[in-house]
C-alpha positions in Angstrom: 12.0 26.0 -15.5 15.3 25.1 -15.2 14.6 21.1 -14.7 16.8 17.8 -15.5 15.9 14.7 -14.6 18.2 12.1 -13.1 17.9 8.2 -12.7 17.3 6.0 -10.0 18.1 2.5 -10.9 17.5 -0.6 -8.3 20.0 -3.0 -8.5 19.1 -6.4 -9.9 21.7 -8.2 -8.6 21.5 -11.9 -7.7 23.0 -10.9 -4.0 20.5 -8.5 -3.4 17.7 -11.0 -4.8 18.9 -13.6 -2.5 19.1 -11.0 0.7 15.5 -9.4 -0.4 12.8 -10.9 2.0 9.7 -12.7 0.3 6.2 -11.1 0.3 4.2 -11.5 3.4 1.8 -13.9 3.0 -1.1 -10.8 3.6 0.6 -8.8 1.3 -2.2 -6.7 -0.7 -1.7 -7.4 -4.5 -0.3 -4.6 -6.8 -3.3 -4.7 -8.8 -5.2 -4.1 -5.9 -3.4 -1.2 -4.7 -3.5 -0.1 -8.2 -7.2 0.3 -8.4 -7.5 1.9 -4.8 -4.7 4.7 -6.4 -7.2 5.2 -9.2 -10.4 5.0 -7.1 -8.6 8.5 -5.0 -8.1 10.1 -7.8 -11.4 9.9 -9.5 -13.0 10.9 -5.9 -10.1 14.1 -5.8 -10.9 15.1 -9.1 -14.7 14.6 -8.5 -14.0 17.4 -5.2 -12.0 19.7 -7.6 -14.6 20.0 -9.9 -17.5 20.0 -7.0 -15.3 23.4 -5.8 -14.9 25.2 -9.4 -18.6 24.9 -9.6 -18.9 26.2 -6.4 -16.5 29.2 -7.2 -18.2 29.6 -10.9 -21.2 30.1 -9.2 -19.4 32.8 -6.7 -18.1 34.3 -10.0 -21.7 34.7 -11.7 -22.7 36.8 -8.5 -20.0 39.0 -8.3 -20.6 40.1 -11.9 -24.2 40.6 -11.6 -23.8 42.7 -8.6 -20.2 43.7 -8.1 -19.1 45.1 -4.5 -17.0 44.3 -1.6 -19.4 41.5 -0.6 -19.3 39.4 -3.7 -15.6 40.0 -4.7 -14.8 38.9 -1.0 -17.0 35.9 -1.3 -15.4 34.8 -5.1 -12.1 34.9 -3.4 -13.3 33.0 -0.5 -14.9 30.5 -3.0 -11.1 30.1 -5.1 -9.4 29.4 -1.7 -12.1 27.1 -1.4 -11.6 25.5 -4.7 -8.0 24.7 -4.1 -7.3 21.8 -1.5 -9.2 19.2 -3.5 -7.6 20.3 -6.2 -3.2 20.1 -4.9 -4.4 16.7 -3.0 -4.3 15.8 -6.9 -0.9 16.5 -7.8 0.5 12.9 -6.6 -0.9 11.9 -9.7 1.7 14.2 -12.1 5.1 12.9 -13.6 3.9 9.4 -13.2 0.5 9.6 -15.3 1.0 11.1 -18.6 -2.3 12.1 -19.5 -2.3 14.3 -16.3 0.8 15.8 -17.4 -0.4 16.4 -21.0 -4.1 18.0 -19.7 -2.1 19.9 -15.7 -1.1 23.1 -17.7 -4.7 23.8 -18.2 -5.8 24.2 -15.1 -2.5 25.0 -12.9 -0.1 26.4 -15.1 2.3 29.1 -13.5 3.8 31.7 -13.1 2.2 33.4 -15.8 2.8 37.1 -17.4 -0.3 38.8 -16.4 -0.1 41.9 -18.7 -1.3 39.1 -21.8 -4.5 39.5 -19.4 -5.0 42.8 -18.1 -3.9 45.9 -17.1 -0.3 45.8 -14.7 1.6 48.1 -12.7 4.3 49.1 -15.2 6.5 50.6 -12.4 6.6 47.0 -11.3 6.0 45.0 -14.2 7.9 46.9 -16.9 6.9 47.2 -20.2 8.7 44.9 -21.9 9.9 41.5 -22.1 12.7 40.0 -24.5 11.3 37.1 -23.9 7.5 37.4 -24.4 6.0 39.5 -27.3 2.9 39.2 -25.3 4.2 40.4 -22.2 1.9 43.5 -22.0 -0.7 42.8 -25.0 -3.4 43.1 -22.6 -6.2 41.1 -24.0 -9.3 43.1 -21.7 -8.1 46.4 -23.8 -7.4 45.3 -26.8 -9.6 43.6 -29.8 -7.1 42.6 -31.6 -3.6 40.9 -31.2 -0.2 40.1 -33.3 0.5 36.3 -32.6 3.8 36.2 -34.7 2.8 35.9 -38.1 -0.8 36.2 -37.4 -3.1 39.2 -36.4 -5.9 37.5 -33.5 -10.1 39.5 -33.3 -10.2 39.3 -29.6 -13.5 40.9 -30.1 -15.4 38.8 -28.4 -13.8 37.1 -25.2 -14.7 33.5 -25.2 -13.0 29.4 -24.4 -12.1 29.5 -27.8 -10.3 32.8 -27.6 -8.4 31.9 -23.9 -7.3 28.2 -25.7 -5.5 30.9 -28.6 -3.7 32.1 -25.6 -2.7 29.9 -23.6 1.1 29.3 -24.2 0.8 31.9 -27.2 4.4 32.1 -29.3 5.4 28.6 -27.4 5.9 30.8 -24.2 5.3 28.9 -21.2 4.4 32.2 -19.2 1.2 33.2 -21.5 -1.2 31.7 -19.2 -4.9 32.8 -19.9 -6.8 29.8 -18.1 -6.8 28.1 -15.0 -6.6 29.1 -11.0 -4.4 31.4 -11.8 -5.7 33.5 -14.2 -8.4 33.3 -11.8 -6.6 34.5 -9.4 -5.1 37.7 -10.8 -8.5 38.7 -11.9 -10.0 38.2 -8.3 -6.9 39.6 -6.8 -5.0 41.7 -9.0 -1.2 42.0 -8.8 0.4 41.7 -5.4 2.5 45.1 -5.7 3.6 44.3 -1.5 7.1 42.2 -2.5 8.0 40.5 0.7 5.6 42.7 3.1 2.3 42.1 4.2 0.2 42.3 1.9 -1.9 40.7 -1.1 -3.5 42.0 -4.5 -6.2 44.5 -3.8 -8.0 44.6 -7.2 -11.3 46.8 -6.7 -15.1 45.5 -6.8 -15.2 48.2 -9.8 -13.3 46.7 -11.8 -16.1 44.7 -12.7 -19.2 47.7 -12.5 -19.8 48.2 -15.7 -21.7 51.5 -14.6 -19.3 52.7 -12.1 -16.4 51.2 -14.0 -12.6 51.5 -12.7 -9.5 50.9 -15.3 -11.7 50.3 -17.8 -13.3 47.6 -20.1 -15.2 46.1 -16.8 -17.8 43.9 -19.5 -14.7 42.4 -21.2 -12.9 41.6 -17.6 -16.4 40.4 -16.8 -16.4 37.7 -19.7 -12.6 37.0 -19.4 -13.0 35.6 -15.7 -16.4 33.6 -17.0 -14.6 32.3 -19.7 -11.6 30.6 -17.3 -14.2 29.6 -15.2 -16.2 27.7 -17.5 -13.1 26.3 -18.9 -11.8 25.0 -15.7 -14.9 23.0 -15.1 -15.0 22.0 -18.5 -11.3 20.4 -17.7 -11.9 18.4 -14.2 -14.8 17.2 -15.9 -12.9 15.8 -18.3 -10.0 14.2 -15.5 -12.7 12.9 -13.6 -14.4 11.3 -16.8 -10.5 9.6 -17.2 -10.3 8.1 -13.8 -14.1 6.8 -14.0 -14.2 3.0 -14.3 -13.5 2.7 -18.4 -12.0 5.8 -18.2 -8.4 6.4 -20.7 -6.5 7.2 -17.1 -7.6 4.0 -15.7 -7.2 2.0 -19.3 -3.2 3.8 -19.2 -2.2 2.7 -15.9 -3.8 -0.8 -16.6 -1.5 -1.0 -19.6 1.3 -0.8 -17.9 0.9 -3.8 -15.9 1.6 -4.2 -12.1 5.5 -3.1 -12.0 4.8 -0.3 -14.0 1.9 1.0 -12.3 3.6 1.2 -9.4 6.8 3.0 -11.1 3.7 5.2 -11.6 2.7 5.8 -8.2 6.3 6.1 -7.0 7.3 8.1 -9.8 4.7 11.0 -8.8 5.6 10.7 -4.9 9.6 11.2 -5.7 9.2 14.0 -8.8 6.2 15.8 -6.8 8.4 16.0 -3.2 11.7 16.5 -5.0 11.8 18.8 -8.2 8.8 19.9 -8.0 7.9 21.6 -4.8 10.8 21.4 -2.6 12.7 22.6 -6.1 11.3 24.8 -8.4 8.0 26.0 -5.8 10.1 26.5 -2.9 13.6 26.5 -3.3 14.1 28.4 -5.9 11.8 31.1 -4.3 13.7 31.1 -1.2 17.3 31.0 -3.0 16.3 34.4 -5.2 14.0 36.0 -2.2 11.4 36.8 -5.0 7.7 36.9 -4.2 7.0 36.7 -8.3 8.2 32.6 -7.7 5.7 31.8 -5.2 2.7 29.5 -6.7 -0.3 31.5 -5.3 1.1 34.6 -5.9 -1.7 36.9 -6.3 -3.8 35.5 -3.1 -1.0 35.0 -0.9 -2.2 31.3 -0.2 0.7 29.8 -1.0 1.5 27.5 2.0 -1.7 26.3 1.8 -1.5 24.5 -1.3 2.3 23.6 -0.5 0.8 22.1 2.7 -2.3 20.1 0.7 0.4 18.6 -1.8 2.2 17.0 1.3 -1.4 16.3 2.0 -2.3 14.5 -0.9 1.2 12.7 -1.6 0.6 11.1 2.3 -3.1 10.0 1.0 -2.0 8.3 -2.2 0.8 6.1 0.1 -1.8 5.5 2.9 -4.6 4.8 0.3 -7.0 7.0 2.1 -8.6 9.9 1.3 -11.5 11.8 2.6 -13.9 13.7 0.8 -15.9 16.7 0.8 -19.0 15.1 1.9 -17.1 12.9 4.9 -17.2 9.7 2.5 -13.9 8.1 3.0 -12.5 6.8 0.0 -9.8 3.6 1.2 -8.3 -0.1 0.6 -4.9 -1.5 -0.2 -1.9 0.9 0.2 1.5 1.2 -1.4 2.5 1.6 2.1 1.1 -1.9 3.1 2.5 -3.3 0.2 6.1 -2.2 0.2 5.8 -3.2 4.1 4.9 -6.5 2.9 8.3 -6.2 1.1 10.4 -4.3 3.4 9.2 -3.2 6.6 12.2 -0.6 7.5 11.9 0.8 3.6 8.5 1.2 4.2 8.5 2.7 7.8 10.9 5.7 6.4 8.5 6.5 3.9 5.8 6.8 6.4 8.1 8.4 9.2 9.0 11.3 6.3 6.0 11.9 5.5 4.5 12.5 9.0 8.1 15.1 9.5 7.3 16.9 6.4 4.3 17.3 6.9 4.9 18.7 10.6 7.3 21.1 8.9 4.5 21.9 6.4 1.7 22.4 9.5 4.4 25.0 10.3 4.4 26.8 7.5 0.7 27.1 7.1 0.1 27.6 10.6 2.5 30.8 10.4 0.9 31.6 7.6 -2.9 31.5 8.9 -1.6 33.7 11.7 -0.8 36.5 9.1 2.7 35.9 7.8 2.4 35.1 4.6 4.7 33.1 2.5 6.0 36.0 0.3 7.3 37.5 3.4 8.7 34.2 5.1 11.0 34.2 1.9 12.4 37.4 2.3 15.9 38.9 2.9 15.6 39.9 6.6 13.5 37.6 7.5 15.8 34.9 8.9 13.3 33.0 11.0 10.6 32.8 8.1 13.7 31.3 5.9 14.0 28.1 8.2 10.4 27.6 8.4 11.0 27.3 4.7 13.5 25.6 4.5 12.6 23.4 6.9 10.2 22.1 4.8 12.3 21.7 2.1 14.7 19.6 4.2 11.9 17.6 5.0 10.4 16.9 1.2 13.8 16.1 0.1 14.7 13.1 3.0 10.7 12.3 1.9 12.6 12.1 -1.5 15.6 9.6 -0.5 12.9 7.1 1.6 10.8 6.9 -1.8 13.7 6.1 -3.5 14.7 3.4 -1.0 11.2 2.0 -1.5 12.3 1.6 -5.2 15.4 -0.2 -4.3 13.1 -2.5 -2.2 10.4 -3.2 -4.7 13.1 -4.4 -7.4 11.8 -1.3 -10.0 13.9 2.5 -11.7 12.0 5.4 -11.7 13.1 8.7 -13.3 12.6 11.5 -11.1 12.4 15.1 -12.1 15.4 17.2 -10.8 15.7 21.1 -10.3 18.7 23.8 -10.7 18.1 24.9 -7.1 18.2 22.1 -5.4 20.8 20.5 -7.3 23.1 23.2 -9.0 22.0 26.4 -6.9 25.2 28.1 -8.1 23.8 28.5 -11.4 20.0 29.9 -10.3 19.8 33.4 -11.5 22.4 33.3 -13.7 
């Protein structure tokens, strides 16, 4: 990604000190809104994991009895899986043992031919920039990492950990949703028309076997699977009560746990999605740079970001059970602070995520996102666009919030959003 980061520092002047109002007397403590923050995210991780058991178990089915029915229901069961999961996001750029464990589980875009078989017409067969660009792991026992020659004999965690980012290229993606994805799916050979992947049921019969090696395909997809439970596991062990996530953010003391929070809010609405997820997408009309590319269900998990960056301000998050996980906001205590600060937060995030309703709603109702993005398809821009409007003046109000509160954050930046002259270039 093409990604810089730029600096918003809050002025510490003794003028602004003096015109800053005091605390309200209710004011909710940082620490307290600290541990409500971390109480979320063990409960959103906990629901990730809940869903990638539910879809492992989808995935066992389908290869004991592959057919329409099962491959329709392991799809149903990743689409499933991924709400929970994006309602998590908030807790990026800000926490770095997210950051260091995120491309695990939801790296992208990746370079399927490392994985499987790809529509060369397409695809090509080639790629400068990836030796592995075609190596095709189902098909082939053995690979050439640079120096080193890889038995891929048996397909197994250990084997898919080889992988991932093989050769220090970002694109060689082997675990994760998205691996997933492309072997539920397939490629989505549609470009900006209707249209998703349409891999076969057969591709995982080992006795009526289409494009061949259907038992290696077989353990490929069990091996991600088991993998991305292995990983929430892990989060959710790091935002338990002595967990290292919780220990981190303690570490850093009020102020800097709540450079934390504000830190994921501004880098998640900003360079993140509306940057590299949806602007650049929309600036280069190119399906390949949409997040759920395979499954075409990407404006659901652009709208359950929004979702989960509005939770983490509000402090309130409901689970998959109906529990409701709550207590002291960052919204209650910037009010506390600043009232108007903390009412533009709260007034961007109820636009954006009326222009992010939009966008899934027209999505739901059969347009997917590949094709909003397209050349001709003016109307389907704005709705995009729209969106990215409203993440961006969700950006500015965070960043007033900042100013407020007395603290600097770093947020992350992106090419298309702030030098689109040089995107595709």
């Amino acid at each position: 990604m093409n990604i810089r980061k730029f600096l918003l520092a809050a002025s510490a002047t003794l003028a602004i000190a003096a015109a800053a109002p005091a605390f309200a007397a209710d004011a909710p403590t940082a620490e307290a809104v600290l541990k409500t923050y971390a109480d979320i995210a063990e409960a959103k991780y906990a629901d990730a994991l809940s869903g990638a058991v539910a879809l492992d178990k989808a995935i066992d089915a389908l290869i004991a009895t592959p057919n329409d029915t099962t491959l329709a229901a392991a799809r149903a069961a990743w689409k499933a899986s991924r709400p929970a999961y994006m309602e998590t996001e908030g807790y990026r750029f800000g926490n770095a043992i997210v950051d260091d464990w995120e491309g695990r589980v939801n790296a992208w875009p990746l370079d399927e031919g490392l994985i499987d078989y790809v529509d060369t017409k397409s695809y090509g067969n080639s790629s400068d920039a990836n030796p592995l660009y075609t190596a095709n792991v189902i098909a082939n026992k053995e690979l050439q990492i640079g120096p080193d020659k890889v038995d891929a004999t048996v397909i197994n965690a250990e084997l898919l950990h080889k992988l991932q980012e093989a050769g220090d290229v970002e694109a060689n993606v082997a675990t994760g949703y998205h691996a997933i994805e492309f072997l539920l799916w397939g490629q989505d050979l549609n470009g900006t028309g209707p249209g998703a992947g349409n891999r076969p049921a057969t591709d995982y019969d080992t006795k009526n076997c289409t494009n061949g090696n259907c038992d290696r395909r077989a353990a490929f997809l069990k091996a991600a699977s088991t993998l991305l439970i292995s990983d929430l596991t892990e989060m959710v062990g790091d935002w338990k009560a002595d967990g290292e996530a919780r220990k981190q953010l303690a570490e850093k003391g009020p102020d800097g746990g709540l450079v934390t929070i504000l830190t994921g809010l501004g880098s998640l609405s900003y360079g993140e999605l509306a940057g590299e997820r949806m602007k650049l997408g929309l600036l280069l009309h190119d399906p390949e740079e949409e997040h759920d590319c395979f499954s075409d269900n990407t404006a659901n998990s652009h709208y359950y970001d929004q979702a989960g960056m509005v939770s983490i301000w509000q402090a309130k998050y409901t689970r998959a059970d109906g529990t409701v996980i709550e207590g002291p906001s960052l919204e209650a205590y910037a009010a506390a602070k600043d009232p108007a600060a903390a009412k533009r937060v709260t007034d961007a995030l109820a636009n954006t995520t009326a222009k992010m309703q939009v966008l899934k709603d027209t999505s739901d109702a059969g347009e997917a996102y590949d094709q909003m993005i397209g050349p001709d398809n003016p109307k389907g821009n704005q709705i995009v666009q729209d969106a990215i409007d409203g993440l961006v003046v969700q950006t500015r109000a965070v960043e007033g919030v900042v100013t407020a509160l007395g603290l600097k954050i770093e947020v992350e930046g992106s090419d298309s959003l702030d030098n689109p002259d040089a995107v595709g270039k």
